[in-house]
C-alpha positions, 0 to 999 in steps of 0.5 A: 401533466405528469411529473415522472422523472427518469431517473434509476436508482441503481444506475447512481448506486451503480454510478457511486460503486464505480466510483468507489472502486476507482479511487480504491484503484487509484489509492493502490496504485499509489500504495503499490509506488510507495512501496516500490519506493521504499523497497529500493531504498538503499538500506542506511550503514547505521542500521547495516552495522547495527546487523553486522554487530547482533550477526557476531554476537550471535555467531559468538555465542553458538561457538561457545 
């Protein structure tokens, strides 16, 4: 009786390497729409203001 089992040692650490690079495939992908996301985003007119108010100090400062 021979008890050899057939398994390879490098198909599961290459079996476990695909893994990892699918969900490292999946986590950017997520990431990628994330982004997409917020770069659309409409940008608030709290914050355009804010900009509108530094642009004139700015400007009136390089006038003077």
């Amino acid at each position: 009786m021979n008890d050899f089992k057939d398994t390879n040692p490098r198909s599961d650490e290459e079996h476990g390497l695909e893994e990892v690079r699918l969900r490292q495939q999946a986590i950017g992908v997520k990431l990628r729409h994330l982004f997409d996301e917020v770069v659309n985003e409409p940008i608030p007119d709290e914050f355009l203001e804010i900009l509108r108010k530094a642009d004139e100090k700015t400007q009136s400062k390089e006038g003077q």
